[in-house]
N, C-alpha and C positions, 0 to 999 in steps of 0.2 A: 365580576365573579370573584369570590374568596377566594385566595391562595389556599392551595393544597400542602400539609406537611407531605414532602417525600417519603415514600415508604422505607423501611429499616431494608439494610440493604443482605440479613440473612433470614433467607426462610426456610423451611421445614425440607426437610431431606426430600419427604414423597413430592413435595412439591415443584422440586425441578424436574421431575421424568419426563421429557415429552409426549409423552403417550403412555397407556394401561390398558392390559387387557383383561377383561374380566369374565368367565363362563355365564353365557345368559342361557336360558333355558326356551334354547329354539332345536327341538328334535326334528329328524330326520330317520326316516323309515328305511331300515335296511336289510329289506327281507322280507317273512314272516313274523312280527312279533318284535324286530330287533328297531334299536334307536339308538341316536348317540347324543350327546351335546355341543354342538360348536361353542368356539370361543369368538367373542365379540371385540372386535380393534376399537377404542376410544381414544382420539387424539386430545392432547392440551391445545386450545388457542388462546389462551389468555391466565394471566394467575391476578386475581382481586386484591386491591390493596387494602386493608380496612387497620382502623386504628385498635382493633380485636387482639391482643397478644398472645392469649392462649384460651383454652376453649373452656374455662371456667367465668361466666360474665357477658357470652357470647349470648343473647337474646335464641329462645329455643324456637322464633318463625322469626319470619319476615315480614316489615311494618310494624313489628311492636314498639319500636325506637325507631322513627321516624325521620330524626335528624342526623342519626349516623349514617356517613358519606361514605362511600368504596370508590373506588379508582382501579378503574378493566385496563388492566394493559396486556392486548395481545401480543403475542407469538411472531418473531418474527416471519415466518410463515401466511402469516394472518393478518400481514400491516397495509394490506395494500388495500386505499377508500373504499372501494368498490364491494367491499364485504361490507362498508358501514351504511351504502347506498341507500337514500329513504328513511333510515330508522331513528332520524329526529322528529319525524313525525311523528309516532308515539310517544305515548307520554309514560307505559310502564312495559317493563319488559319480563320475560321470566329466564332466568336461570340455571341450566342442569349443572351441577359439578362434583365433582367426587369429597368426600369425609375422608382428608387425606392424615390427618388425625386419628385417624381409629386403633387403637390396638387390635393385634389379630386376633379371631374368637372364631368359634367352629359357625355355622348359620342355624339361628334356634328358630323355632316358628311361633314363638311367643317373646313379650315382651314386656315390658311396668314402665308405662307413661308416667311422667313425671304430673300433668294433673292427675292423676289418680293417687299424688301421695306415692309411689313408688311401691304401692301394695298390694297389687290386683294385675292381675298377666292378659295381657291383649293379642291379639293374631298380628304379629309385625306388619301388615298388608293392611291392616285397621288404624295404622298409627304411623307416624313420620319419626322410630327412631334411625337413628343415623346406622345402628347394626345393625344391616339389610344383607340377604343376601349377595347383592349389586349395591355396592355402598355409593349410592349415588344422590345429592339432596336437590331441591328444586325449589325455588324461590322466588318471587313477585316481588319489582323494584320499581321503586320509581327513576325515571329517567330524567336527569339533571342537566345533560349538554353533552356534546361534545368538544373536547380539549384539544389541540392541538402540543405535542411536547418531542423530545428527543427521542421519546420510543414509539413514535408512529400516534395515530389520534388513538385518545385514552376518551372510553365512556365515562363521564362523573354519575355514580347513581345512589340512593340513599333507602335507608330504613333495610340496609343488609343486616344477615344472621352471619358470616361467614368467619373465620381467622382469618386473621393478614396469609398474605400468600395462598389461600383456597386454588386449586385450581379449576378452570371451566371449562366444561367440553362441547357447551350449545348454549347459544341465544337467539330465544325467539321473541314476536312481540306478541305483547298482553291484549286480546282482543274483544272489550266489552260485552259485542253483540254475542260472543261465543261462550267467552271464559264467565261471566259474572252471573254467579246462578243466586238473587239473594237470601230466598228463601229455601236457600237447600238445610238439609238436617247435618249438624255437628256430633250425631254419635256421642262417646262418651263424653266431648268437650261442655255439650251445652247443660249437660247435667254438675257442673260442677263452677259454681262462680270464682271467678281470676280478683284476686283482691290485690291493688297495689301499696305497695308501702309509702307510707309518708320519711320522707329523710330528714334528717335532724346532724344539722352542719358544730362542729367546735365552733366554741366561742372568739379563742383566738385564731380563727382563720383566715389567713391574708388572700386576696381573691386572687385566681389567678389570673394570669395574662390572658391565656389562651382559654378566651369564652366558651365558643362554640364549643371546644370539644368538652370543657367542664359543665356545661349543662348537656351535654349527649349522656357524661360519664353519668350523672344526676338521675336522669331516664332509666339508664342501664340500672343503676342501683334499685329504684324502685320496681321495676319489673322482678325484684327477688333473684338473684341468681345463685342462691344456695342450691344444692343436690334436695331432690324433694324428700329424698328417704333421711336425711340429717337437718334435724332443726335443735338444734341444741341450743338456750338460750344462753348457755355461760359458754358457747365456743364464740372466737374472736375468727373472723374470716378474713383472707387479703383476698385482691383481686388488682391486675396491674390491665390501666387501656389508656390510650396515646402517652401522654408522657409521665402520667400519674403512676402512681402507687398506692392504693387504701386501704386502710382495716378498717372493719366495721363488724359492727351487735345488730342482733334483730330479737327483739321481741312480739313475740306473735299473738301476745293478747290486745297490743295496741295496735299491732301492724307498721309498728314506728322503727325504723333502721338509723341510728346513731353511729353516724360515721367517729371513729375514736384516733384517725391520723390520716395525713396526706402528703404525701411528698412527689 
């Protein structure tokens, strides 16, 4: 199995909290007429490693970059095998974890999916943005192995959406006979074609060492990761994931992104 780069050893402030609690909307009858809302306890058992550094470049689902690798390292609390019992037998798992990233915003009940162009408002409940009122995302991975390391067995799994240090608050596994509906209907997604970009590399560019991740970052790039409401052909975008740095042009008449540096 390929060596793992080590994850960077600071992450995000929300990301070390043990635990979050967030208001979910479970009423309770108290009275005539009356109801209240409880609050709902969400522990951390693991924060995701991913070569992700900030959430501009992050892939907007799960599976659309295929060969980016995450690394589950549970919670002390949550190191003991026995939670891992069985679950090399599947082959993909899904994910619940919190958007620990989010700036605060009041809860709207609309929304502007990025396939729509950023221009057309959707019922949040219609669409996976991450400003939910339960900021919580949920993702489908494939399952790569189990690790053995200093922090207790570490899940290896691939074709994450998530930032470095994501925190998880459930893993379940992915179950064919249940989960795989292929004929279901996509809403607004199926109504609007995903076009990838062709990448277009400098001439003088020396290859770099570290393959695997510079064909992940390759993928990443062609999936577009510009904000859908800014396509501006004479803006210059960076975007930094494992140990790169890039700027890059996108022209949308060709659909061609010209990487213009890398370090």
């Amino acid at each position: 199995m390929t060596a793992l780069r080590p994850p960077p050893s600071t992450l995000h402030p929300l990301a070390l909290f043990p635990s979050l609690s967030y208001f979910c909307t479970d009423f309770r009858h108290e009275g005539r007429g009356g109801e209240r809302r409880t609050p709902m306890h969400l522990t951390t058992i693991a924060h995701i490693h991913t070569d992700f550094r900030e959430k501009f470049g992050t892939p907007r689902q799960a599976g659309l970059v295929p060969d980016v690798v995450g690394r589950i390292v549970f919670t002390p609390e949550f190191r003991n095998p026995d939670f891992l019992r069985g679950i090399t037998d599947f082959s993909y798992l899904w994910l619940l974890w919190g958007f620990s990233l989010n700036r605060p915003v009041s809860s709207r009940p609309t929304v502007r999916p990025p396939r729509l162009g950023g221009n057309r408002r959707m019922g949040v409940f219609a669409t996976r943005s991450p400003y939910r009122p339960n900021p919580i995302g949920l993702s489908c991975v494939r399952l790569l192995g189990l690790q053995d390391s200093d922090e207790g067995s570490v899940l290896l799994v691939s074709g994450v959406d998530m930032v470095d240090g994501t925190p998880l608050y459930d893993i379940k596994p992915y179950l064919p006979y249940a989960d795989a509906h292929p004929q279901a209907a996509g809403g607004f997604t199926d109504l609007h074609e995903r076009h990838l970009l062709s990448v277009t590399l400098p001439p003088d560019l020396v290859p770099p060492k570290d393959l695997d991740a510079w064909n992940a970052l390759l993928d990443v790039l062609a999936q577009d990761p510009r904000p859908a409401y800014n396509h501006d052909p004479n803006r210059i975008y960076g975007l930094s994931f494992a140990s790169f740095n890039v700027r890059f042009q996108v022209d949308d008449t060709t659909h061609i992104l010209t990487l213009l540096s890398v370090e």
